[in-house]
C-alpha positions in Angstrom: -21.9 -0.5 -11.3 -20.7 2.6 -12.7 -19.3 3.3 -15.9 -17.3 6.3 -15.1 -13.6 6.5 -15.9 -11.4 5.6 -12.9 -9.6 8.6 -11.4 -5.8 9.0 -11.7 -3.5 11.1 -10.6 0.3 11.2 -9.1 1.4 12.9 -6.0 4.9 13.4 -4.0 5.3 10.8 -1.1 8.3 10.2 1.3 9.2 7.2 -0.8 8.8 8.8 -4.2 6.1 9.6 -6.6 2.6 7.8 -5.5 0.5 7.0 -8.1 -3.0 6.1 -7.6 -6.4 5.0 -9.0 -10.0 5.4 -7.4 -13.1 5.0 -8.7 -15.5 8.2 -8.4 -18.6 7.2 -7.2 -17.4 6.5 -4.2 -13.9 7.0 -3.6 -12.3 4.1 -2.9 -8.8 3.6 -3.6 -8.3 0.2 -5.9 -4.8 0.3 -7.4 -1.7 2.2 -6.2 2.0 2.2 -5.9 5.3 4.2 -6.7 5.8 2.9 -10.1 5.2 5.2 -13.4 1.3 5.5 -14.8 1.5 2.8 -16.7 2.7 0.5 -14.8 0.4 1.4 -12.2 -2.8 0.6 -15.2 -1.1 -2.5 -15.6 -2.5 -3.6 -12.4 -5.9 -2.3 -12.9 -8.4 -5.6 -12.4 -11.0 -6.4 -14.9 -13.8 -5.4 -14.8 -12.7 -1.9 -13.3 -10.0 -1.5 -16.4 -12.8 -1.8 -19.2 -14.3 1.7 -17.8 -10.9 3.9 -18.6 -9.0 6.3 -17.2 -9.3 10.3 -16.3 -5.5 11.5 -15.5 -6.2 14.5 -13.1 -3.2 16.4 -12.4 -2.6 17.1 -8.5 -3.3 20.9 -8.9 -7.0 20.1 -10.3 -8.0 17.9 -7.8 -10.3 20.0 -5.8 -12.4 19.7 -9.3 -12.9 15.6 -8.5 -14.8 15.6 -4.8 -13.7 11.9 -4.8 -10.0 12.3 -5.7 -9.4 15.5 -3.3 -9.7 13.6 0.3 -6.8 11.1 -1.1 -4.5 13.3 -2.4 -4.8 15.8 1.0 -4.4 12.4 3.0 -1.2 11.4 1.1 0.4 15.0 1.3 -0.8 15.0 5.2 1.2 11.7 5.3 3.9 13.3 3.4 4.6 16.0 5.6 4.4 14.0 9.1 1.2 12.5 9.7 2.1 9.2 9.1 -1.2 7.7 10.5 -3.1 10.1 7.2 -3.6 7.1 5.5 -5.5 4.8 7.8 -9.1 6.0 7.0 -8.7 6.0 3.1 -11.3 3.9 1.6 -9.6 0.8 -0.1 -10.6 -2.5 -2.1 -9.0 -5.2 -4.1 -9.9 -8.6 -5.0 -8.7 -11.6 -2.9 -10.1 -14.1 -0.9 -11.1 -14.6 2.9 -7.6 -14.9 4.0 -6.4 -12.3 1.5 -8.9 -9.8 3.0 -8.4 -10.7 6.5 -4.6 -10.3 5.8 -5.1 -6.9 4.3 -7.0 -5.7 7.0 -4.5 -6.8 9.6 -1.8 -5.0 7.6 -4.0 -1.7 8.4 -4.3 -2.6 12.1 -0.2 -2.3 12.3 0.1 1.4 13.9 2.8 3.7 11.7 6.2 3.0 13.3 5.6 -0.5 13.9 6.9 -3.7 12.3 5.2 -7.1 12.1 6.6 -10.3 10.7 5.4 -12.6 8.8 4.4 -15.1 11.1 2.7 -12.7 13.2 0.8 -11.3 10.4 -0.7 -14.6 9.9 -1.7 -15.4 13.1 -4.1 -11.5 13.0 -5.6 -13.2 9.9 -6.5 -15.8 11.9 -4.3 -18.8 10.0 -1.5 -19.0 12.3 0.3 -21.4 9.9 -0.3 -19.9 6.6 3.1 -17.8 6.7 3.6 -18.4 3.1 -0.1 -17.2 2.1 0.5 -14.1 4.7 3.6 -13.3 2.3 2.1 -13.7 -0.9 -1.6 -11.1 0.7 1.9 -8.9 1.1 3.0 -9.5 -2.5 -0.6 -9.4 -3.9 -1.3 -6.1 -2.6 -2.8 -3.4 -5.1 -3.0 -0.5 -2.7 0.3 0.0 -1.0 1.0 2.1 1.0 -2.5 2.8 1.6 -2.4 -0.9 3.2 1.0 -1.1 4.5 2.8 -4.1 3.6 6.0 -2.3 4.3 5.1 -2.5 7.4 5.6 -6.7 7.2 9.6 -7.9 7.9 10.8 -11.6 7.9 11.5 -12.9 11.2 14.7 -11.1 12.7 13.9 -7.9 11.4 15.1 -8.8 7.9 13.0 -6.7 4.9 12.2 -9.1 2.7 10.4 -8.5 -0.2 8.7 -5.3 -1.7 6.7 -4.8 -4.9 8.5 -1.7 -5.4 11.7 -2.7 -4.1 13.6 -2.0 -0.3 14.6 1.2 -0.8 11.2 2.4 -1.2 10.3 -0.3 1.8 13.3 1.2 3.8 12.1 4.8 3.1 8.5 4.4 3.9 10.0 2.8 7.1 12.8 5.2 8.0 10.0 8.0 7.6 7.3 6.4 9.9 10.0 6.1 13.2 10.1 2.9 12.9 13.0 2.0 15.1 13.8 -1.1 13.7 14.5 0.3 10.3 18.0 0.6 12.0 19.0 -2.4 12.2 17.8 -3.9 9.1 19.8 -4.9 6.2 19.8 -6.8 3.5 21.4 -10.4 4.0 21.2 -13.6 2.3 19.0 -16.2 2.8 19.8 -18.2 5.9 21.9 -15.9 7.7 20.6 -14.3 11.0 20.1 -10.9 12.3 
């Protein structure tokens, strides 16, 4: 494994600033979200946080090989292409399910919802609703993997790392039509 700092850097996304780490052998994306730097670090997994951090500003990129493919795919995304994130090269810790989860999260198009329930069942654990929910809520490398692309049943947002305004807009800018008709309600009462 290499030793080489982690690659860092912060771009403009529909949703808000999108801060990311990579690691640049080989360009995979292993922590991200639209949260400030340090909060993003926070979330860095051992061992990958022991080997540091090299902040690259956006305009520099084309100096970091690895770094430069992301940051085009999240301004691609940015400006329309809302499928520019499907290829990028991701990984984070978790289990079976928690991979298998993950990977169905990628396999829901841009513009398209899935519930909870249903995200289960493409993981292959029809009844583990609850475990789909928390792969959601354990995710490292939104949006990369799009767990704002996962509602409650009856179209209702649910939960988001980094909150449902930043769910709604990541939404709202994909097309997805139900975006429309969500809002937030309490517990219990229906769509």
């Amino acid at each position: 494994m290499s030793t080489a700092p982690l690659l860092v850097t912060t771009v403009p996304a529909p949703a808000g600033d999108l801060t990311f780490v990579l690691t640049p052998e080989d360009g995979v994306v292993r922590v991200a979200g639209f949260s400030p730097l340090a909060d993003v670090l926070e979330r860095v997994p051992e061992p990958l946080a022991a080997r540091g951090v090299e902040v690259v500003d956006p305009d520099d990129v084309a100096d970091h090989p690895a770094l430069e493919p992301v940051v085009r795919a999240v301004e691609r995304y940015a400006a329309g292409d809302v499928a520019a994130l499907d290829d990028v090269p991701v990984a984070q810790p978790g289990g079976p399910f928690f991979q298998r989860a993950w990977a169905a999260m990628r396999a829901i198009p841009a513009g398209s919802t899935a519930t909870y329930t249903e995200l289960a069942a493409a993981a292959g654990s029809p009844m583990a609703v609850r475990a789909a929910g928390s792969a959601c809520a354990r995710n490292l490398v939104a949006p990369f993997v799009p767990c704002h692309r996962v509602l409650r049943t009856g179209g209702l947002l649910g939960g988001y790392y980094f909150g449902l305004d930043v769910k709604r807009a990541l939404l709202t800018h994909e097309g997805a039509p139900e975006v429309e008709v969500l809002a937030d309600r309490p517990a219990g009462v229906p769509a």
